[in-house]
C-alpha positions as CSV (number, residue, x, y, z in Angstrom):
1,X,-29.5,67.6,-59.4
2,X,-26.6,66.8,-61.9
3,X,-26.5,68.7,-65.3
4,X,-25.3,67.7,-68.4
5,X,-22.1,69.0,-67.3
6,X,-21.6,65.9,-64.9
7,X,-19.4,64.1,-66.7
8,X,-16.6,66.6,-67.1
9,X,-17.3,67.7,-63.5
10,X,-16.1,64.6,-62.0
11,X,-12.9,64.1,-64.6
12,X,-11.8,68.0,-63.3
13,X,-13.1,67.3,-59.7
14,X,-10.1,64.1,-59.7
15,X,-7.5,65.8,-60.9
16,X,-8.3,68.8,-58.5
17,X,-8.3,66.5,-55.6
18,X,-4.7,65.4,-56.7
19,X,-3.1,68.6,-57.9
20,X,-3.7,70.4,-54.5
21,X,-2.7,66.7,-52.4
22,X,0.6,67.0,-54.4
23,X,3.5,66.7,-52.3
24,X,5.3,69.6,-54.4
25,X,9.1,69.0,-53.1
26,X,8.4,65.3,-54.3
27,X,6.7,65.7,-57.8
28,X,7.7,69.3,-58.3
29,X,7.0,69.3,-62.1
30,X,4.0,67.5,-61.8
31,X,1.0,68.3,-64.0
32,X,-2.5,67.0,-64.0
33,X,-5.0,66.7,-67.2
34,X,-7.9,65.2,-68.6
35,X,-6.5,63.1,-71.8
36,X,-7.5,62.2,-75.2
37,X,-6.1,59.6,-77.4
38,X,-4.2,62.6,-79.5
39,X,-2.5,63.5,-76.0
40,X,-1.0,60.1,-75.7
41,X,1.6,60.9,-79.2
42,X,3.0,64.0,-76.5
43,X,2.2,63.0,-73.5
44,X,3.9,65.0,-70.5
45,X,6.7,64.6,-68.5
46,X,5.7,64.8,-65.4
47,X,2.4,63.8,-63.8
48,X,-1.2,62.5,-63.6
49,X,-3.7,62.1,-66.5
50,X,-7.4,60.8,-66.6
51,X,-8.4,59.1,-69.7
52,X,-12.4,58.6,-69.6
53,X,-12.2,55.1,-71.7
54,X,-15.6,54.6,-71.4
55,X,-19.1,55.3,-70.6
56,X,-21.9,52.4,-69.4
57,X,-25.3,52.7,-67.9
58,X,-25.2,52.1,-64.3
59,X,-25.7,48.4,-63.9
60,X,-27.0,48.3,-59.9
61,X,-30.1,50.4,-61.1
62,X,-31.9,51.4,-64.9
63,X,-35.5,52.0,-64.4
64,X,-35.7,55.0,-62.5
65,X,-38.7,56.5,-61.4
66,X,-39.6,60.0,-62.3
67,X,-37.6,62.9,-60.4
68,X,-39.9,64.7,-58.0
69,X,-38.1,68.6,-57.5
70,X,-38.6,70.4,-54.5
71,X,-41.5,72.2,-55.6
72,X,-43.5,69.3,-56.0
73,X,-42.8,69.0,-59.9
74,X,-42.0,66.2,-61.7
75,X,-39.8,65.7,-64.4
76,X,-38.6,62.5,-66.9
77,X,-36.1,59.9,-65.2
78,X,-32.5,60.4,-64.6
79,X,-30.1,59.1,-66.4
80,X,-27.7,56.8,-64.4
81,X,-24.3,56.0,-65.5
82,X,-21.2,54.5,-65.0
83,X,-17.6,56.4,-66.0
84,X,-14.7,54.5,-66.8
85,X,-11.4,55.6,-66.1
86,X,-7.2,54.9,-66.3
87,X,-5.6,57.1,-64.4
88,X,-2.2,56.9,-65.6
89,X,1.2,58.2,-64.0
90,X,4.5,59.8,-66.4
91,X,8.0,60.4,-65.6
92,X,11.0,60.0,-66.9
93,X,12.3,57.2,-65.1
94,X,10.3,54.2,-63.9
95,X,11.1,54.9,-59.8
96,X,9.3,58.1,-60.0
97,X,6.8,57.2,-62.2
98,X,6.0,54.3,-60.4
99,X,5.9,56.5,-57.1
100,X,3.8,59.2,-58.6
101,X,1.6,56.3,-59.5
102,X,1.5,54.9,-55.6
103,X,1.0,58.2,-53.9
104,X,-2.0,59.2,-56.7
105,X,-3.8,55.6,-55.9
106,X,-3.3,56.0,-52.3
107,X,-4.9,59.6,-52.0
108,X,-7.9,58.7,-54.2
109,X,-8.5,55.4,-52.0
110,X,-8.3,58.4,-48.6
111,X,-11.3,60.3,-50.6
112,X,-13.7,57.9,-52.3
113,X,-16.6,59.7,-52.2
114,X,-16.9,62.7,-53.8
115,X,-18.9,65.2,-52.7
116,X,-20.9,68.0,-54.5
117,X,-18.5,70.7,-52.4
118,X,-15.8,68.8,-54.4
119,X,-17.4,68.7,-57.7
120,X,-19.1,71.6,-57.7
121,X,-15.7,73.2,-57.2
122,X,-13.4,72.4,-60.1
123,X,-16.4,71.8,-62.5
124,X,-17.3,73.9,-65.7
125,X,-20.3,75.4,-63.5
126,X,-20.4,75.7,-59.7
127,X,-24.2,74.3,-59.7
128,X,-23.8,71.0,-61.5
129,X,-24.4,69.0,-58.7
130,X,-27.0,69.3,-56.3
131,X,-25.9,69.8,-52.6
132,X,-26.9,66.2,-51.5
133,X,-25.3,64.6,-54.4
134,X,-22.1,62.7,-54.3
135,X,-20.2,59.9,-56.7
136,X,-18.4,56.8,-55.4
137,X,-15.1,57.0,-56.6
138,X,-13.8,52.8,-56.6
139,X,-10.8,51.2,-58.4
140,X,-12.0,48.1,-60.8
141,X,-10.5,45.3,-62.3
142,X,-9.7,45.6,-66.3
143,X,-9.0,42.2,-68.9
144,X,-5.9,42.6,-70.1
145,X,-7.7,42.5,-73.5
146,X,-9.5,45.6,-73.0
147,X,-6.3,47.0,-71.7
148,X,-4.6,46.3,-74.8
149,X,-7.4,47.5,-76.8
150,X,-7.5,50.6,-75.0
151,X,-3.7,51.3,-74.9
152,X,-4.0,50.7,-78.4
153,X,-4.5,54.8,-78.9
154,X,-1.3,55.3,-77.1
155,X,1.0,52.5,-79.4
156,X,4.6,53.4,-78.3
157,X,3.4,55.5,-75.1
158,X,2.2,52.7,-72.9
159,X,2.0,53.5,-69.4
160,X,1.1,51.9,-66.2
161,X,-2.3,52.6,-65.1
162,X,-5.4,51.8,-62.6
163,X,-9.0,51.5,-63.7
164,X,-11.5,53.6,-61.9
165,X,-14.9,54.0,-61.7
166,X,-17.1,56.9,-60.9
167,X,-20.5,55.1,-60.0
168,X,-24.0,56.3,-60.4
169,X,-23.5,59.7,-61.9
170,X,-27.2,60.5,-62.2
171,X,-27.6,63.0,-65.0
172,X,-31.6,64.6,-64.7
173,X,-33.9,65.7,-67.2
174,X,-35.3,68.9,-67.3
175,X,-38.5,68.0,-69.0
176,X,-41.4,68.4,-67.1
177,X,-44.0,65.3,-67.4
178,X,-47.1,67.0,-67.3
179,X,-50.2,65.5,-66.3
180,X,-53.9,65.6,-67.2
181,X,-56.0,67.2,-64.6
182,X,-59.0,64.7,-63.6
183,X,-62.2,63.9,-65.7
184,X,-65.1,66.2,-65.4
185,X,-67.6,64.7,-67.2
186,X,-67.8,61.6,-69.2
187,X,-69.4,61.4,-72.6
188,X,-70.1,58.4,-74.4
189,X,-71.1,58.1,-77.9
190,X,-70.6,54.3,-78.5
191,X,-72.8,53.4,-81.6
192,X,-73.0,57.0,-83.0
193,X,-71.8,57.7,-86.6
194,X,-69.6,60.4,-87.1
195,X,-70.1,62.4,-90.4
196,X,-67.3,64.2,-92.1
C-alpha cells in the first residue's frame, strides 16, 4: 500500500500527466514544478506549478480498521488524508496564461483518477503505491479569504489558480500489531498476599 512517499508521489504524478499532455507547438516553453512559497518571488515564465497549500484528514472516513497484508498480517490503521492543491498557470501575457490555464484544467478533468501505474511512475520510488491503489483527483471550491491568505506568500506574484484535491491518500503503517496467543491455563490467586 502507500508509503510515506505518498504525498510527493501524487504532486510529481500531476505534473507528469501535464508535461507529457503538453501541446508543445502551443506552450513550447512550458515548464511544470512543484512550488514553495520562496518560488513565488521568481516564479517562471512559462507554465504550470502545484502548490500543496494544505494537508487535512480525510473527512468521508477516520476510524480505520487495522490493515490486513496479504500474508495474513496485521498492521496499525492507515492514515487517510486529504491534499490540497492550486494549480496555478504563468505567462507573460494574460491570453496565454489564461489558455495554459484552460487546457491544464481541462486535461486533469479527462484523468481524474489516478492510478498506481501513474503514480508509481513519476514518484520518488516506483513501489509507493500498491497496484490496486488509486487517488481521486477533483477540483474544489476555495473562500476567497483563504485565497487571499494563501496568496499571501506570493504578495506581488498573484496568479490565477484552481483548487484541487487529491482525496483519500491512504498512507499505511508498517507496525505490526501483534497479538497474544490464547490462554492456556488460568491461575487465580484472589485473596493471597504477595510478599516482597
Amino acid at each position: 500500500m502507500a508509503t510515506h512517499n505518498a504525498i510527493a508521489a501524487i504532486g510529481q504524478a500531476i505534473l507528469g500527466l501535464l508535461a507529457s499532455a503538453c501541446p508543445r507547438p502551443e506552450f513550447a516553453g512550458a515548464q511544470f514544478e512543484l512550488y514553495q512559497g520562496q518560488n513565488f518571488q521568481s516564479p517562471m515564465d512559462e507554465g504550470i506549478c502545484l502548490y500543496l497549500h494544505r494537508v487535512t484528514p480525510a473527512n468521508n472516513i477516520r476510524n480505520l480498521p487495522p490493515r490486513l497484508a496479504p500474508n495474513g498480517k496485521r498492521y496499525r490503521p492507515s492514515l487517510p488524508l486529504d491534499l490540497h492543491y492550486l494549480l496555478i498557470a504563468w505567462a507573460r501575457d494574460a491570453v496565454k496564461q489564461q489558455r495554459i490555464l484552460g487546457w491544464a484544467m481541462r486535461e486533469l478533468e479527462n484523468t481524474p483518477l489516478l492510478h498506481a501505474s501513474l503514480l508509481n511512475q513519476h514518484g520518488p520510488e516506483q513501489d509507493t503505491f500498491d497496484a490496486s491503489e488509486s487517488v481521486d483527483l477533483i477540483m474544489d471550491t476555495l473562500p476567497i479569504l483563504d485565497l487571499g491568505a494563501i496568496w499571501e506568500v506570493a504578495k506581488h506574484h498573484v496568479q490565477p489558480s484552481v483548487p484541487y484535491i487529491a482525496r483519500m491518500v491512504r498512507i499505511d503503517s508498517d507496525i505490526e500489531i501483534t497479538e497474544a496467543g490464547p490462554v492456556q491455563t488460568r491461575v487465580l490467586g484472589a485473596g493471597k498476599v504477595i510478599e516482597r
